[in-house]
BAGU-285642 format. One line per field, with one value per residue: residue number from 1; residue in one letter; chain; y, x, z of N, C-alpha, C, O in turn. Coordinates in Angstrom, 1 decimal. Atoms other than C-alpha are relative to their C-alpha. Example, Ala and Ser with C-alpha at 12.3 -4.5 7.8 and 13.67 -1.06 7.14 Angstrom:
k <- 1,2
r <- A,S
c <- A,A
n_c2 <- -1.2,-1.1
n_c1 <- 0.9,-0.9
n_c3 <- 0.0,0.0
ca_c2 <- -4.5,-1.1
ca_c1 <- 12.3,13.7
ca_c3 <- 7.8,7.1
c_c2 <- 1.2,1.1
c_c1 <- 0.9,-0.8
c_c3 <- 0.0,0.8
o_c2 <- 1.2,2.2
o_c1 <- 1.9,-0.3
o_c3 <- 0.7,0.9
This chain:
k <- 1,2,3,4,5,6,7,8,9,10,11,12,13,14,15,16,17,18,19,20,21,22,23,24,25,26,27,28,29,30,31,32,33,34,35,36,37,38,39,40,41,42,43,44,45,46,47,48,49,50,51,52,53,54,55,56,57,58,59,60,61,62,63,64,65,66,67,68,69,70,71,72,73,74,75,76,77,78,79,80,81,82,83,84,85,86,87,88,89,90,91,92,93,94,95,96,97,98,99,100,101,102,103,104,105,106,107,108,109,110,111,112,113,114,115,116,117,118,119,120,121,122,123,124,125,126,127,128,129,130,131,132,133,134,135,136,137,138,139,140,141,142,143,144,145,146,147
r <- X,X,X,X,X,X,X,X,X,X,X,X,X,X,X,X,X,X,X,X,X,X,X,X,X,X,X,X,X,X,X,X,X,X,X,X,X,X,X,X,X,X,X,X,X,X,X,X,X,X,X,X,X,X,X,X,X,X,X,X,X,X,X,X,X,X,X,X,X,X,X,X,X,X,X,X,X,X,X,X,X,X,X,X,X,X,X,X,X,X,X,X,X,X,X,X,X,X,X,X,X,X,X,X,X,X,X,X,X,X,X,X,X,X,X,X,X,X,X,X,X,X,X,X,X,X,X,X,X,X,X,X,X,X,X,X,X,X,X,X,X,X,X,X,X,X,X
c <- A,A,A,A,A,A,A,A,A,A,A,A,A,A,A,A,A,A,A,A,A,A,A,A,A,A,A,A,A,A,A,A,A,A,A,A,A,A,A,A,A,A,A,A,A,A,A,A,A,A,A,A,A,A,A,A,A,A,A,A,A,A,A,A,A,A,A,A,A,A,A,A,A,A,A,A,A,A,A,A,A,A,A,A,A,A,A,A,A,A,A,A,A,A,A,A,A,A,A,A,A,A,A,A,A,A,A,A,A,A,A,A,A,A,A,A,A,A,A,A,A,A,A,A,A,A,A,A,A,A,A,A,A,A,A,A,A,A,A,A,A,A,A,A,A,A,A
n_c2 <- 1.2,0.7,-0.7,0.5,1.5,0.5,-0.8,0.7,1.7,-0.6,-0.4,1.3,0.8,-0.8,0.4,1.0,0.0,-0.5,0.6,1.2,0.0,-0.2,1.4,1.0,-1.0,-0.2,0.8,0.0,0.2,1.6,0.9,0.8,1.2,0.8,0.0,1.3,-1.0,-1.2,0.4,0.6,-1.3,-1.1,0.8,0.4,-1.8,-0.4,-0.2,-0.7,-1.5,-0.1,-0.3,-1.8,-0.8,-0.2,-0.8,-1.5,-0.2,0.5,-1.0,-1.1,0.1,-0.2,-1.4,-0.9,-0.1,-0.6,-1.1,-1.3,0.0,0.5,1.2,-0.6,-0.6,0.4,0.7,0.8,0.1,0.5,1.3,1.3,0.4,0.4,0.8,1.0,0.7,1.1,1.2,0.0,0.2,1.3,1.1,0.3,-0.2,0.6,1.4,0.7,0.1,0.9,1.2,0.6,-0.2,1.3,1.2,0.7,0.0,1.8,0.5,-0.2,-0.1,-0.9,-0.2,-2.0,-1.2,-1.0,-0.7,-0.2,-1.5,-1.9,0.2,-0.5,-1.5,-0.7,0.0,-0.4,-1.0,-0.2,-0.2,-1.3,-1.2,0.0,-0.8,-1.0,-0.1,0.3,-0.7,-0.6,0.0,-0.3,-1.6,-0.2,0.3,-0.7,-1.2,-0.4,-1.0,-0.7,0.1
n_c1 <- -0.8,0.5,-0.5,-1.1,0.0,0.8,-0.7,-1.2,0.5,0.6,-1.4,-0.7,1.0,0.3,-1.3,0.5,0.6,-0.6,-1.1,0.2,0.4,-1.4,-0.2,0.8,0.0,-1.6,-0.9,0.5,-1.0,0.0,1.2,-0.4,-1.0,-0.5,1.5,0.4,-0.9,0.4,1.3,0.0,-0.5,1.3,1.2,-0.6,0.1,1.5,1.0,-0.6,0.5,1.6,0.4,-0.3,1.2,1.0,-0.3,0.0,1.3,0.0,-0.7,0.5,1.6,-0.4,-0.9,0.9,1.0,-0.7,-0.8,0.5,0.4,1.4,-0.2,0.0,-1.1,-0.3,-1.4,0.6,0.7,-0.5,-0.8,1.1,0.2,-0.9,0.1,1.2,-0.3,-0.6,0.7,0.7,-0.9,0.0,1.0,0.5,-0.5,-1.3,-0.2,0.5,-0.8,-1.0,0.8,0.4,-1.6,-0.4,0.2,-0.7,-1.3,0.2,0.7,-1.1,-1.2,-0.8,-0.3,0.3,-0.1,-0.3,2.3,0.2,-0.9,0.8,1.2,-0.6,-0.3,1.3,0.5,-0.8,0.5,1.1,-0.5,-0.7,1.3,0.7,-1.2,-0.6,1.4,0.1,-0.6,0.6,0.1,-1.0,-0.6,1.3,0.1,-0.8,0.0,1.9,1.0,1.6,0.4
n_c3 <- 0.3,1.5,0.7,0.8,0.3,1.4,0.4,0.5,0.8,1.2,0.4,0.2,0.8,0.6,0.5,0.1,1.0,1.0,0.8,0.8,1.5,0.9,0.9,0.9,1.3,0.8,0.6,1.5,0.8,0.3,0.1,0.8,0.4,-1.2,-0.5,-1.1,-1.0,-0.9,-1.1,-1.6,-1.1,-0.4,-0.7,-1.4,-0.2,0.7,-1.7,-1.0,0.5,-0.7,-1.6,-0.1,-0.1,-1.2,-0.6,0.6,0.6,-1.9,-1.3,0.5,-0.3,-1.5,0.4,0.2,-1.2,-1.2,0.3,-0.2,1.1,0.5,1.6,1.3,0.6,1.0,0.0,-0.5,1.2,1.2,0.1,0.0,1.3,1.0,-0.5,0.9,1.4,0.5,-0.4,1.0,1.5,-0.7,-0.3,1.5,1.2,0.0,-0.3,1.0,0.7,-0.5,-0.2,1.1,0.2,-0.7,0.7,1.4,0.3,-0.5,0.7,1.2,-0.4,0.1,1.4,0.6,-0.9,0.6,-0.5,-1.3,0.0,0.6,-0.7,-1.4,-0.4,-0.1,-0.8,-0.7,0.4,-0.5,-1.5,0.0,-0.7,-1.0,-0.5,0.6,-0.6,-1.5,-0.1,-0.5,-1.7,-1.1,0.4,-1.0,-1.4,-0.3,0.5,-0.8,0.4,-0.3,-2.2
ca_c2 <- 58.7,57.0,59.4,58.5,55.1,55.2,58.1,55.8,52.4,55.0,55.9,52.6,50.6,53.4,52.5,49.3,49.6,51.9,50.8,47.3,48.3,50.4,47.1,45.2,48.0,48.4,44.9,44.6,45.0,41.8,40.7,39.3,37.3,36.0,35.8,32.7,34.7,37.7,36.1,34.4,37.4,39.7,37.2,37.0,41.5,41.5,40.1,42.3,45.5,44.5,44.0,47.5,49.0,48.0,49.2,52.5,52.7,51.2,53.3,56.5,56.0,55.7,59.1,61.0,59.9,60.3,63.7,65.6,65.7,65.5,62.6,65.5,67.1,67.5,65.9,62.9,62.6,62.5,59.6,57.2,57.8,57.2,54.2,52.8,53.5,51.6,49.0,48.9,49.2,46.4,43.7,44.6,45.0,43.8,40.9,39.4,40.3,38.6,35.8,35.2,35.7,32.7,30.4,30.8,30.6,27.1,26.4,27.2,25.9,29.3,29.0,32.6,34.3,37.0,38.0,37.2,40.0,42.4,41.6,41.7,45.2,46.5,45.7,47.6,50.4,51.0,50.4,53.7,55.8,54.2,55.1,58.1,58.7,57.5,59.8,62.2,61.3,61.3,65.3,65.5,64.1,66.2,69.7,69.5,71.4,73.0,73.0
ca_c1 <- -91.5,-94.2,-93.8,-90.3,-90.5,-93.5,-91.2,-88.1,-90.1,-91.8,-88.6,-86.9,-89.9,-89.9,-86.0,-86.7,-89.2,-88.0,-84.5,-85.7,-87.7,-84.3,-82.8,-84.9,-85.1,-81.1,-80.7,-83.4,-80.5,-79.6,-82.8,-82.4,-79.5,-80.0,-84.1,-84.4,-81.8,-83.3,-87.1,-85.9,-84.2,-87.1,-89.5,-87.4,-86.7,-90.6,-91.9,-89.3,-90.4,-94.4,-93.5,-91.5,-94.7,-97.1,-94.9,-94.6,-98.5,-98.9,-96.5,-97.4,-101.2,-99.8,-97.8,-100.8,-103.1,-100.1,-98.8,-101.7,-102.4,-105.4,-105.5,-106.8,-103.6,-102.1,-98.5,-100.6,-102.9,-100.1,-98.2,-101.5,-102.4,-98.8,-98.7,-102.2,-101.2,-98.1,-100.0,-102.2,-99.7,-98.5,-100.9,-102.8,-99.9,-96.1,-96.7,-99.1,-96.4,-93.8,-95.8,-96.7,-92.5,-92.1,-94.0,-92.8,-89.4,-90.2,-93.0,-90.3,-87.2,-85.8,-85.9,-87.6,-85.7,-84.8,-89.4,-88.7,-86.1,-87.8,-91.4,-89.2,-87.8,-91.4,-92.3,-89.0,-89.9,-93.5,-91.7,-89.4,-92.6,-93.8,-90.6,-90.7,-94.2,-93.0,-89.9,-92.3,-93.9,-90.9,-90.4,-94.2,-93.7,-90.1,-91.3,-95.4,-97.0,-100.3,-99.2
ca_c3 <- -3.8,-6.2,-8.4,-9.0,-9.1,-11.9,-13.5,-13.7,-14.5,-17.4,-18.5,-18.4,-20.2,-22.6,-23.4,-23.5,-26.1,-28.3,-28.7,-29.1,-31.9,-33.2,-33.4,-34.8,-37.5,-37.9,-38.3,-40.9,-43.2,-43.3,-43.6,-47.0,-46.6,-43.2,-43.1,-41.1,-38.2,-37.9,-37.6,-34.6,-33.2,-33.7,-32.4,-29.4,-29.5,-30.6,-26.6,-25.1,-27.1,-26.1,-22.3,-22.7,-24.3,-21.9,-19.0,-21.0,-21.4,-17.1,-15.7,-18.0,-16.9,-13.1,-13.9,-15.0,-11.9,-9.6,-11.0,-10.9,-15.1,-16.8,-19.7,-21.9,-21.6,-24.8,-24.2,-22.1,-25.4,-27.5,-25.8,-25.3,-28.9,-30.1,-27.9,-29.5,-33.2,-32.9,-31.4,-34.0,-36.9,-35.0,-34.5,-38.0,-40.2,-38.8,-37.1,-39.8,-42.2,-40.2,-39.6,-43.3,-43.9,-41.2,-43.0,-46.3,-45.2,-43.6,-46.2,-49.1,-47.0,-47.8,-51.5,-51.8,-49.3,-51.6,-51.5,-48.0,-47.6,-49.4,-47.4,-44.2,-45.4,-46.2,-42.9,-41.1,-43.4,-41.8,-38.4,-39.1,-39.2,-36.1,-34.6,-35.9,-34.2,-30.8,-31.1,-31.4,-28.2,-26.1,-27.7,-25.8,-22.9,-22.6,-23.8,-22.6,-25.0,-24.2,-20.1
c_c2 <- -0.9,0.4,-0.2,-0.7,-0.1,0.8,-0.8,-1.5,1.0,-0.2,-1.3,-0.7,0.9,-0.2,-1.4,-0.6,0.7,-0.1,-1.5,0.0,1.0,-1.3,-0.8,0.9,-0.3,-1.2,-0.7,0.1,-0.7,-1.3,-1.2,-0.8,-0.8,-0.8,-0.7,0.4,0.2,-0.4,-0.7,1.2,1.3,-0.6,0.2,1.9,0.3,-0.3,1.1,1.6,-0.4,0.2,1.5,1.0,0.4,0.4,1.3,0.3,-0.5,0.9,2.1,0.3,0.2,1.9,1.3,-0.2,0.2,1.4,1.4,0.7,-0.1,-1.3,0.7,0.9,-0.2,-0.8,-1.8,-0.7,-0.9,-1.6,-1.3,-0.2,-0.6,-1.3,-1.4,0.0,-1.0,-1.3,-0.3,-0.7,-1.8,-1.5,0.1,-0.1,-0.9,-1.4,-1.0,0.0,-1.1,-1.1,-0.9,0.0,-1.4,-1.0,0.1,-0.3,-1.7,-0.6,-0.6,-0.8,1.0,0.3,1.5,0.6,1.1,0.9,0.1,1.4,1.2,0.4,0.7,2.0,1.2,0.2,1.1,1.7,0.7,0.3,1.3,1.3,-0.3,0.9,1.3,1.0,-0.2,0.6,1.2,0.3,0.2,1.4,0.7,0.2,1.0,1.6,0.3,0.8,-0.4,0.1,1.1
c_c1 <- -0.7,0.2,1.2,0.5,-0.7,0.9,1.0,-0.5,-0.4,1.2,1.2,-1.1,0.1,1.5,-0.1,-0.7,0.6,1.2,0.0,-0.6,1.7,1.0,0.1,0.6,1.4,0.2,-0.9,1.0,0.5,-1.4,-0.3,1.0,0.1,-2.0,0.0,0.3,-1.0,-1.4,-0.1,0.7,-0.6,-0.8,0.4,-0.2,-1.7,-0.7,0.8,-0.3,-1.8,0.2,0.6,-1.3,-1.3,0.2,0.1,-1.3,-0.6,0.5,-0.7,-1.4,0.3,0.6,-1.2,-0.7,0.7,0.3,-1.3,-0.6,-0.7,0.2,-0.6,1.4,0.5,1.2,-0.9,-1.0,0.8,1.3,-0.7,-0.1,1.4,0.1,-1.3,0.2,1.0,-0.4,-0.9,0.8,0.3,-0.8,-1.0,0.9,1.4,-0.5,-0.9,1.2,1.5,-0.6,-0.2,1.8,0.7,-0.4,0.1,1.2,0.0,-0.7,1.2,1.6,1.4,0.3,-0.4,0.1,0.4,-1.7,0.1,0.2,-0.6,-1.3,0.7,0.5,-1.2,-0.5,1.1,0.0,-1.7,0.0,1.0,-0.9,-0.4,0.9,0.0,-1.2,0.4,1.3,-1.3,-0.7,1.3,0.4,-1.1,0.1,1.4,-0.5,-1.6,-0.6,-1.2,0.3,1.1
c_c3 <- -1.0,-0.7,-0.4,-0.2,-1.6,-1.0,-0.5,-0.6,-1.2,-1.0,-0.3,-1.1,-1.3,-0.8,-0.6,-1.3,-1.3,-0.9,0.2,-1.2,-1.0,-0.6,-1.1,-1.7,-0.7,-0.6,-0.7,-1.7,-1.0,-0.3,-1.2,-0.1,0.7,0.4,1.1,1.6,0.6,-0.3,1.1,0.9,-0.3,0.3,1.5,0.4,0.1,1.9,0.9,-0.4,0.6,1.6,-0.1,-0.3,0.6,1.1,-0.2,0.4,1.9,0.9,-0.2,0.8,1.6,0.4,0.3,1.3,1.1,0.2,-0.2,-1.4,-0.4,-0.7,-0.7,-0.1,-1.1,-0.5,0.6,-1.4,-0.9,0.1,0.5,-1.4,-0.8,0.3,-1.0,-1.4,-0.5,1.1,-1.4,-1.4,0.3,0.0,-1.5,-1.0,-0.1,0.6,-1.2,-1.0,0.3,0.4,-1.4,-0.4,0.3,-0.6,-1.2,0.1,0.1,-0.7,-1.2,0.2,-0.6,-1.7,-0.6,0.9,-0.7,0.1,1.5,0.8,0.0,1.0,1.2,0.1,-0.1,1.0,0.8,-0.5,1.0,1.6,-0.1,0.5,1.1,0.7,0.3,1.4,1.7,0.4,0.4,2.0,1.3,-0.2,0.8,1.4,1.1,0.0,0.5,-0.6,0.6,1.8,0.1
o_c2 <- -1.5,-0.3,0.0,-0.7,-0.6,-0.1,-0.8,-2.2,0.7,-0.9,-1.3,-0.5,0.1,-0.1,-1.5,-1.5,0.0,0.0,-2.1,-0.7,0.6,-1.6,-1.2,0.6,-0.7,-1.3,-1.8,-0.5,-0.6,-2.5,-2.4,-1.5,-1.8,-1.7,-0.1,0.3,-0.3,0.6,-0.9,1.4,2.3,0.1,0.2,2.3,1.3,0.5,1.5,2.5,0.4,1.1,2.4,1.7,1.4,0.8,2.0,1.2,0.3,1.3,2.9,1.3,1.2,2.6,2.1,0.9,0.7,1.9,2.6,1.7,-1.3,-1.9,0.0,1.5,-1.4,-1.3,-2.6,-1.9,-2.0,-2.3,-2.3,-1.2,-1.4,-2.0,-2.5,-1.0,-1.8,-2.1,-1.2,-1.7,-2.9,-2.4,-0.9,-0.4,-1.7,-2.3,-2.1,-1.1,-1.9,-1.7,-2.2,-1.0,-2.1,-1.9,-1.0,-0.8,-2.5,-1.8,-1.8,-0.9,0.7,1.1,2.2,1.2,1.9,1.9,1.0,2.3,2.3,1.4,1.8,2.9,2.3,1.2,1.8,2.7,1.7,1.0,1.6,2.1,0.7,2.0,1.8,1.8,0.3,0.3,1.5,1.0,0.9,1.8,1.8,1.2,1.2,2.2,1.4,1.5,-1.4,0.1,1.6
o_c1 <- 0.0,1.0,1.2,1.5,-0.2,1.3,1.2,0.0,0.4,1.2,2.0,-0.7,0.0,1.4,-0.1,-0.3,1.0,1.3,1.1,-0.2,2.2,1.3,0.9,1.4,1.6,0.8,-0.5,0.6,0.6,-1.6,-0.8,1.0,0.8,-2.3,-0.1,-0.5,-1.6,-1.9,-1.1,0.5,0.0,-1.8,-0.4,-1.0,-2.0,-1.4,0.3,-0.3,-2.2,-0.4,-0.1,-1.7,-1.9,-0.8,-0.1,-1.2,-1.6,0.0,-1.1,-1.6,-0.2,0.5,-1.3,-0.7,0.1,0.4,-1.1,-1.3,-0.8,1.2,-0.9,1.6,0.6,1.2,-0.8,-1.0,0.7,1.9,-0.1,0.3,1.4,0.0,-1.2,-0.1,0.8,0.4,-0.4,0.6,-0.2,-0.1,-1.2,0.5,1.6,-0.6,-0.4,1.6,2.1,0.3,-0.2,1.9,1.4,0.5,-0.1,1.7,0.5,-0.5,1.6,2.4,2.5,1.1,0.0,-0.8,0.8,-1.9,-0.4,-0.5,-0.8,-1.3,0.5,0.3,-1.1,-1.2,0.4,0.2,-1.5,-0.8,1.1,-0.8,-0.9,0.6,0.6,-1.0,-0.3,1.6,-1.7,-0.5,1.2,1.3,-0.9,-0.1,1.3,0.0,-1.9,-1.4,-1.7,-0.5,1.3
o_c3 <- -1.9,-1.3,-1.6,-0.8,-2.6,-1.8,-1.7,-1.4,-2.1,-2.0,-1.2,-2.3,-2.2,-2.1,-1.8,-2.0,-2.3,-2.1,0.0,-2.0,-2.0,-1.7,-2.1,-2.6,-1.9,-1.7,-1.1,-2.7,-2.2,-0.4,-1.0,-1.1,0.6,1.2,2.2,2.5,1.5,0.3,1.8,2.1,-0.1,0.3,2.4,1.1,0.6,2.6,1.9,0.4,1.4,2.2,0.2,0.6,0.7,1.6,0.7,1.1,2.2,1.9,0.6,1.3,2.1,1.4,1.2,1.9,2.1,1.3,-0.3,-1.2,-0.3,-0.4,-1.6,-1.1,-1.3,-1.7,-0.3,-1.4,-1.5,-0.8,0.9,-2.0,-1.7,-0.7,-1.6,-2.0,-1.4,1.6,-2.1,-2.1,-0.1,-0.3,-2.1,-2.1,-1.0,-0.2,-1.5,-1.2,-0.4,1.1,-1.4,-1.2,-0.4,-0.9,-1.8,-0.9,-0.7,-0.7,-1.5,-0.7,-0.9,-2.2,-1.5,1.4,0.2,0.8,2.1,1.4,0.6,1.6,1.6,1.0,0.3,1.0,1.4,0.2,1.6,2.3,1.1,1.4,1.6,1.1,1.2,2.4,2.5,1.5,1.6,2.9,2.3,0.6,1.2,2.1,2.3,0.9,1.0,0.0,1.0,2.7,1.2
């Protein structure tokens, strides 16, 4: 019965995260014409994709110690490390970027949101590969290589 609780919280937080970061990403788009927007509604998507990730990364960790899995397994490996790189990416690269975005928009009162735009789409670019990375994982955690 734990087991299918941590299983469906895994699995929910895991939605949660990933198609909040889809979002974000799609409606990157607009990013140049709307800056001001969509830094308040990825600030807002941005705590609801962290609480998703760290239930991903809580429940997952509950999974393995419930389920009987090593944490050198190689599917278990590959969805802590994808977990800690886009953390990483994360906290050293996007949010600094979107942070320095915020205050020029407000520094500038929006007069270089066209730099903004662009900045904002460098950052949504960087987030594709993370994505791409935490697809991966979910192709892990479905398919199990090495078990």
């Amino acid at each position: 019965m734990l087991h299918d609780w941590l299983l469906f919280l895994h699995i929910l937080s895991a939605v949660v995260y990933i198609g909040g970061a889809v979002a974000v990403t799609v409606q990157a788009t607009a990013a140049a014409e709307m800056p001001r927007q969509f830094l308040r509604m990825a600030d807002l998507a941005g705590r609801a994709i962290g609480i998703g990730a760290a239930l991903t990364l809580v429940t997952g960790i509950g999974l393995v110690l419930e389920g009987g899995y090593g944490f050198s397994t190689t599917f278990v490996l590959v969805g802590i490390g994808a977990i800690l790189i886009a953390g990483a990416v994360e906290g050293m690269y996007s949010s600094r970027k979107m942070k320095a975005a915020k205050a020029a928009i407000e520094d500038d009162e929006g007069a270089n949101a066209s730099s903004v735009g662009e900045s904002l789409r460098q950052v949504m670019m960087v987030n594709i590969g993370v994505l791409a990375l935490l697809v991966f994982a979910i192709w892990a955690m479905v398919f199990k290589p090495g078990v």
